[in-house]
N, C-alpha and C positions, 0 to 999 in steps of 0.2 A: 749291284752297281755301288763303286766306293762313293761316299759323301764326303770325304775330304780330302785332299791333297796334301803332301807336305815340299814346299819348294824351298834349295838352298841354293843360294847365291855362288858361286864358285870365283869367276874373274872375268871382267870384262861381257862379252855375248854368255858366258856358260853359268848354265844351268841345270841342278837335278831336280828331277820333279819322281815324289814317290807316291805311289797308288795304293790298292789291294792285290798286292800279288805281284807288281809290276815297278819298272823304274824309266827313266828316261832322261839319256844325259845329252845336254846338249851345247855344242860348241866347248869343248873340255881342254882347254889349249894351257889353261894352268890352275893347280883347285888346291891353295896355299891350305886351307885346311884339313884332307884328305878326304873329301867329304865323298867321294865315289867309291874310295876303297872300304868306308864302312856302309855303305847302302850298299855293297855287292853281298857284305859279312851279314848283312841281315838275309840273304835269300830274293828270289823272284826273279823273275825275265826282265832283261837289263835288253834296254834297245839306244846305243849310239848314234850319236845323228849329230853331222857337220853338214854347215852351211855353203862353205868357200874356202878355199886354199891359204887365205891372207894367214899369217903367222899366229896371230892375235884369236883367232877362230881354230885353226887345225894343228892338232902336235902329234905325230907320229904314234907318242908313248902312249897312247889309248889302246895299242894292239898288243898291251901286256895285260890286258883284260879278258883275251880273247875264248879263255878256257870258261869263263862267268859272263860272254855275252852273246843273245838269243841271233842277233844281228848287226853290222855296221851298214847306217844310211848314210849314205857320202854323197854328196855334191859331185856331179860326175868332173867338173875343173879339177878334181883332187887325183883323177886318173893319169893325168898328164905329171905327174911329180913321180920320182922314184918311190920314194916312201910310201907313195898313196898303194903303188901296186903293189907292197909287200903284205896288203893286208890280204888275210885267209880269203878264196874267192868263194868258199861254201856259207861265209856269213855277213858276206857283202852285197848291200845291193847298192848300185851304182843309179841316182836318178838325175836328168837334166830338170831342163823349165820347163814347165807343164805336161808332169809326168806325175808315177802315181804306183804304190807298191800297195798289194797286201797279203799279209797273212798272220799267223799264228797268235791271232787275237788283236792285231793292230791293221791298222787301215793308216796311210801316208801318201798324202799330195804335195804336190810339188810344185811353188809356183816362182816368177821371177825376181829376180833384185835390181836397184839400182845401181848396181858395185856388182861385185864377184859372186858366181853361183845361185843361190838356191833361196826360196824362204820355204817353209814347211807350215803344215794342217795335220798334226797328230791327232787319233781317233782311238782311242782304246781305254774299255772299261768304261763305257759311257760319257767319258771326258771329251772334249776338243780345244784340243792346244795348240797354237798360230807363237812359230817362231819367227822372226821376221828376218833373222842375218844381218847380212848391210844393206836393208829393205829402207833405204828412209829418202825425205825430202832430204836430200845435202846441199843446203847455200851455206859457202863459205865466203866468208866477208875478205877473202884473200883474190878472189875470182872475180873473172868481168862479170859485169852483167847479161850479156849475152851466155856465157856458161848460166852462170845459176838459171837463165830462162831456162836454156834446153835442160837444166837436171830437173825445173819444176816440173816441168811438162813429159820428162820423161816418169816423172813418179805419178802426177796425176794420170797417165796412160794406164800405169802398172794398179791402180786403185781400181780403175775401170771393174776390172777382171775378179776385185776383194770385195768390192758396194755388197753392202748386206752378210759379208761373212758375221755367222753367227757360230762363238767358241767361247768356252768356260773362260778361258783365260789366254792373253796374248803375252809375248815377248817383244820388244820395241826398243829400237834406239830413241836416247834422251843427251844425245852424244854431248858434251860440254866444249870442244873444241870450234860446237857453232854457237858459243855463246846463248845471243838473245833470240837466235833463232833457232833452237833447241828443238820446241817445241813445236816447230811448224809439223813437222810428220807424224809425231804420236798425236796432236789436237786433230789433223785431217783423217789422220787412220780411226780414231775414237768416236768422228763427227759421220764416218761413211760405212763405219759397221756393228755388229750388235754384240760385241764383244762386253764380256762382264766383269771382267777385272783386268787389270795392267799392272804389269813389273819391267822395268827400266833396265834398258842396257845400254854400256860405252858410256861409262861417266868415271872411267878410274883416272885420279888425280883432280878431280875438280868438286867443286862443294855439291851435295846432295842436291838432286832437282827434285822439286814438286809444282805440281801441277798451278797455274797464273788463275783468277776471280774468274775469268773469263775463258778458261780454258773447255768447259764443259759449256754445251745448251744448255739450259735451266730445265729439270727434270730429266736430264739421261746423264747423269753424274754416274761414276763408279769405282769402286775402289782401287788405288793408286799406292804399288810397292818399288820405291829408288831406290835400291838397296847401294850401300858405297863400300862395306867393308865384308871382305870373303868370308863366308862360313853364316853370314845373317841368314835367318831362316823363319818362315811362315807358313803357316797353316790357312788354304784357300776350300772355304764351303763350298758346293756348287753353287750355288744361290749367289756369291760372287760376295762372298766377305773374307778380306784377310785376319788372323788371327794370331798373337806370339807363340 
């Protein structure tokens, strides 16, 4: 069982997470640094995994990987696009909401978003990694209030389902486009599961988030990565400490 991870920031939801022998790219829709093409040049089973269709999430050009990768896990909305079905179908696995693939040393669940497609439960090498997609509370101070109910209410539905997910580390919008209510989704997702470290997504163009006095209950604090600029990269313990 590997003891650390190394995770790089790519753009927006994408990120690589590198193990013992393995890698996992997720949401790769743009990765200014090249950081996928040299984790492929290092070796090990490369497993792709999109969340939803939305541009900002999915870019066709991942299928120029296709000879260095074990699997594409796609968000089945991504079948419905032309480009979605040009991928190889011997290394595609296509899952909905609450679904569920495994093999070749990885185990993946599949659960719902508030927005488009998929959030994910990565299991391999003794790890668990919860990508969340466009999993989040979304109140936008643009919207009646009657919308923001029903998106509260439809995320607190979707939490139901998450109470008690226990994973080494999560992926989470800290989106900047809601302002001060940023933090309502990662504080509820962080206050209802037993998650041991956080790294922040959908904050490009806006000043770095970190976590408010009051964002943690007192004694279940844990460590918190915002990363704002592509190619930032850190080293996560199991134990759930980040590291430069």
């Amino acid at each position: 069982m590997g003891q650390t991870v190394t995770i790089t920031y790519l753009l927006n939801s994408g990120y690589l997470v590198e193990g013992d022998g393995w890698t996992l790219v997720f949401d790769d829709y743009q990765d200014p640094p090249g950081a996928v093409e040299q984790a492929l040049a290092r070796g090990g089973r490369c497993f792709f995994f999109v969340s939803h269709a939305h541009f900002d999430h999915f870019s066709p050009e991942i299928r120029r990987f296709a000879d260095r990768t074990e699997r594409y896990i796609l968000s089945d909305d991504i079948k419905g696009l032309a480009e979605g079905r040009r991928f190889p179908a011997d290394k595609t696995v296509w899952l909905g909401k609450y679904d569920g693939w495994e093999g070749e040393g990885i185990k993946v669940t599949s659960f719902d978003s508030t927005d488009q497609g998929t959030s994910f439960l990565v299991e391999i090498g003794g790890w668990r990694i919860f990508h969340a997609g466009d999993f989040n509370w979304w109140h936008w101070y643009d919207e009646s209030d009657e919308d923001n109910k029903l998106a509260k209410n439809g995320f607190m539905k979707q939490m139901k389902k998450l109470d008690g997910l226990d994973a080494d580390l999560a992926f989470f919008p800290a989106d900047g486009r809601l302002w001060d209510a940023r933090s309502l989704g990662p504080k509820e997702f962080c206050r209802r599961t037993a998650v041991k470290a956080l790294a922040t997504m959908h904050s490009v163009g806006y000043p770095r988030w970190q976590p408010e006095p009051d964002f943690f209950a007192p004694g279940r604090e844990i460590p918190v990565w915002a990363p704002d600029t592509p190619g930032e990269r850190r080293t996560l313990t199991q134990g759930g400490e980040f590291t430069s």
